[in-house]
C-alpha positions as CSV (number, residue, x, y, z in Angstrom):
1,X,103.0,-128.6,9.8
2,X,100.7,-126.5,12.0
3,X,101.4,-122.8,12.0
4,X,101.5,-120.4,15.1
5,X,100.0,-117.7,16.3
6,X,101.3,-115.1,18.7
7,X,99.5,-112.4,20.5
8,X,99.5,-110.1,23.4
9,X,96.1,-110.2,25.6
10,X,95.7,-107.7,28.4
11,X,94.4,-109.5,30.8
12,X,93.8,-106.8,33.5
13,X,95.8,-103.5,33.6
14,X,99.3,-104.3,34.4
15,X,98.9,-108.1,33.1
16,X,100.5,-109.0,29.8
17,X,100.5,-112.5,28.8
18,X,101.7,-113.9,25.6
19,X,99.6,-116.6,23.9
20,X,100.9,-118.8,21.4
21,X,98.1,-120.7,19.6
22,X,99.1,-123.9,17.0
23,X,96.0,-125.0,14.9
24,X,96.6,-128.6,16.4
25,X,93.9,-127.0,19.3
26,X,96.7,-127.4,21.8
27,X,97.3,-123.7,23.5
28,X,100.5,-122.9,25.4
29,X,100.5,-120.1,27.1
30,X,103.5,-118.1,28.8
31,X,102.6,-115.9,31.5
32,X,105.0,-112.8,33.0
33,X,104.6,-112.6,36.4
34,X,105.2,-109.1,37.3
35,X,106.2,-108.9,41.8
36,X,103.0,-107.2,42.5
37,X,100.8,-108.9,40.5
38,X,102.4,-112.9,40.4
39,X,99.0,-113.8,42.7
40,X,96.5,-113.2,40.2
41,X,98.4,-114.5,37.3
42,X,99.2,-118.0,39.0
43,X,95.9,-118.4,39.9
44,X,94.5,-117.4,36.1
45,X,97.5,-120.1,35.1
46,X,96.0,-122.6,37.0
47,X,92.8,-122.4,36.3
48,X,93.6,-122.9,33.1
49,X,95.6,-125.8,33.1
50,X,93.3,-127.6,35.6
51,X,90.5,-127.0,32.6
52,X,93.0,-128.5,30.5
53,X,92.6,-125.2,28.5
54,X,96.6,-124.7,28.5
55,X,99.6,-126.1,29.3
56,X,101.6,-123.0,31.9
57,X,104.8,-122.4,32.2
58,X,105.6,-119.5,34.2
59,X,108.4,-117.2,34.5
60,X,109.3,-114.2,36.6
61,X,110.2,-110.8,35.7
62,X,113.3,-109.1,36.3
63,X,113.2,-109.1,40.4
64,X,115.5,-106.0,40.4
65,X,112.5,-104.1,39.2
66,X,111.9,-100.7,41.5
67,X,108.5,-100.0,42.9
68,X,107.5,-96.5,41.9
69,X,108.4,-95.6,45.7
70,X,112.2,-96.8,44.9
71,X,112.0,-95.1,41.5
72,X,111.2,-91.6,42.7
73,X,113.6,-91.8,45.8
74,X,116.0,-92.5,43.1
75,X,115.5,-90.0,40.7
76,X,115.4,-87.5,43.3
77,X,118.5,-88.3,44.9
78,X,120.2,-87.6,41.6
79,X,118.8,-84.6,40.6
80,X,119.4,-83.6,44.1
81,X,123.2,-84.5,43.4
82,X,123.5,-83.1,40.1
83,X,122.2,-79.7,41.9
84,X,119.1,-79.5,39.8
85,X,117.5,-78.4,43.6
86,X,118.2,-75.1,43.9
87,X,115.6,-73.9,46.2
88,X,113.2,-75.3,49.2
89,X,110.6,-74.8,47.0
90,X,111.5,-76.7,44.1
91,X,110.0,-79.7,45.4
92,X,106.3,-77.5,44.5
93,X,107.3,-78.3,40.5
94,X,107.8,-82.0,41.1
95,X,104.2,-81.7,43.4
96,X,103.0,-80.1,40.5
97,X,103.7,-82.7,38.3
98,X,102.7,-85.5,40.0
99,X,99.0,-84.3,40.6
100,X,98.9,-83.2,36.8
101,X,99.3,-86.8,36.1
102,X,102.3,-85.7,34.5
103,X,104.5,-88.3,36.4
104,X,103.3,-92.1,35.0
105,X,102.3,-94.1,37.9
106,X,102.4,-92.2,40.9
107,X,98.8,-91.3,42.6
108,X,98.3,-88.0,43.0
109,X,99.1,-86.2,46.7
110,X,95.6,-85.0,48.8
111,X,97.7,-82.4,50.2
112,X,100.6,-80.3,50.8
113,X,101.4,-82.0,53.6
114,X,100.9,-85.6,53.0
115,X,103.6,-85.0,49.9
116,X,105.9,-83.2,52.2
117,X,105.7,-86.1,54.6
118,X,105.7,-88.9,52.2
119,X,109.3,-86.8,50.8
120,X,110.3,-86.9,54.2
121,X,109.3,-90.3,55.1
122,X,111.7,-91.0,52.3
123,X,114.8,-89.7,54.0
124,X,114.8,-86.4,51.7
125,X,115.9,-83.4,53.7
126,X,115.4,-79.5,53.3
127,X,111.7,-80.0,51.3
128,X,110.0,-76.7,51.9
129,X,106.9,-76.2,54.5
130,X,103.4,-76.7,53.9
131,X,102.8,-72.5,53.3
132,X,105.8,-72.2,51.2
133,X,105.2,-75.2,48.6
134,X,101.5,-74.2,48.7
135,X,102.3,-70.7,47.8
136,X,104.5,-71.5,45.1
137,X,102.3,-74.7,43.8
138,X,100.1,-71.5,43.1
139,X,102.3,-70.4,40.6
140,X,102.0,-73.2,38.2
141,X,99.8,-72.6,35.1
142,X,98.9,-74.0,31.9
143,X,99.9,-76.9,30.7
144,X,103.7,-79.1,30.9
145,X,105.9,-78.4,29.3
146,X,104.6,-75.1,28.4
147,X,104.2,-73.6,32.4
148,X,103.8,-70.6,33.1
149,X,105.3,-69.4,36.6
150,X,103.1,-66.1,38.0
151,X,105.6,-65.5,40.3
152,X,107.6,-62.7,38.3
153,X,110.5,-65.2,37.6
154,X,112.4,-64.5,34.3
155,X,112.7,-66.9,31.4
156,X,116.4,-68.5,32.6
157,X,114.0,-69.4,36.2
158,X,111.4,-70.7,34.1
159,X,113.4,-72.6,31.8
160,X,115.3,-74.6,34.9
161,X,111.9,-75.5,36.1
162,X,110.8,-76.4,33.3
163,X,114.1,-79.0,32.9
164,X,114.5,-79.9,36.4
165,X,111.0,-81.4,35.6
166,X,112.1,-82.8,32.5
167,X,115.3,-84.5,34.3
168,X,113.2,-86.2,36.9
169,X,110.4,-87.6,34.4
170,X,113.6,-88.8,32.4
171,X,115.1,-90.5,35.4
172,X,111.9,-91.7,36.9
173,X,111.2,-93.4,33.3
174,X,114.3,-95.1,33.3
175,X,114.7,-96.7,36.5
């Protein structure tokens, strides 16, 4: 009676792999192909099993899974719909939030513009120009969720940025 071993190895950054070790010196290993990353691991899988290090068996993750683009198209759409955009320049918050690193995943924005553009190349009407979110991007200080707005706006303003923030991280997490 041999007994088993399981672990998780990261194997490069997005890359989990489950090992399952018996002490009979025989390794299987399971690999979870993940769509963006399926090359690498097939080839890591083979490499092994050509050694005669492992027997593979593969298997695919979920293929519904959203890129990050389909994920924040999605999350925006509903707080758009659930009228959490009140204003042209509430897209400077989410902007905001994205180059804090506050938003998992998504690489910050080298400008106004390109953000605007990549919002619009998304289908998303009625974002706010390149002066306007600018200006109010320059409102945004200290740290989330605790912002600070220097733009005069009283607590009820600060506290529906504050959650319309909230709402999209929420969303964006669970698609």
């Amino acid at each position: 009676m041999g007994c088993v071993l399981a672990m998780y190895v990261q194997i490069c950054e997005s890359t989990r792999a489950r090992i399952s070790l018996t002490l009979k010196t025989k390794i299987i290993m399971r690999v979870i192909i993940e769509p963006n990353d399926s090359a690498k691991k097939r080839m890591l899988a083979e490499a092994l099993k050509e050694n005669g290090l492992a027997e593979v068996e593969l298997e695919s993750v979920d293929p519904t899974s959203l890129s990050v683009e389909e994920r924040f198209l999605k999350a925006l759409l509903t707080i758009q719909e659930e009228g959490l955009i009140k204003h042209k320049y509430d897209y400077a918050w989410l902007l905001a939030a994205i180059n804090r690193g506050i938003v998992e995943d998504m690489s910050k924005f080298i400008s106004v513009k390109s953000f605007i553009d990549y919002v619009k190349g998304l289908g998303i009407a009625g974002v706010a120009g390149n002066s306007t979110l600018s200006l109010y991007l320059g409102y945004v200080n200290g740290r989330f969720p605790d912002w600070c707005f220097s733009d005069k706006c009283d607590n009820r303003e600060k506290i529906r940025r504050i959650n319309l923030i909230n709402r999209f991280l929420n969303l964006f997490r669970l698609y």
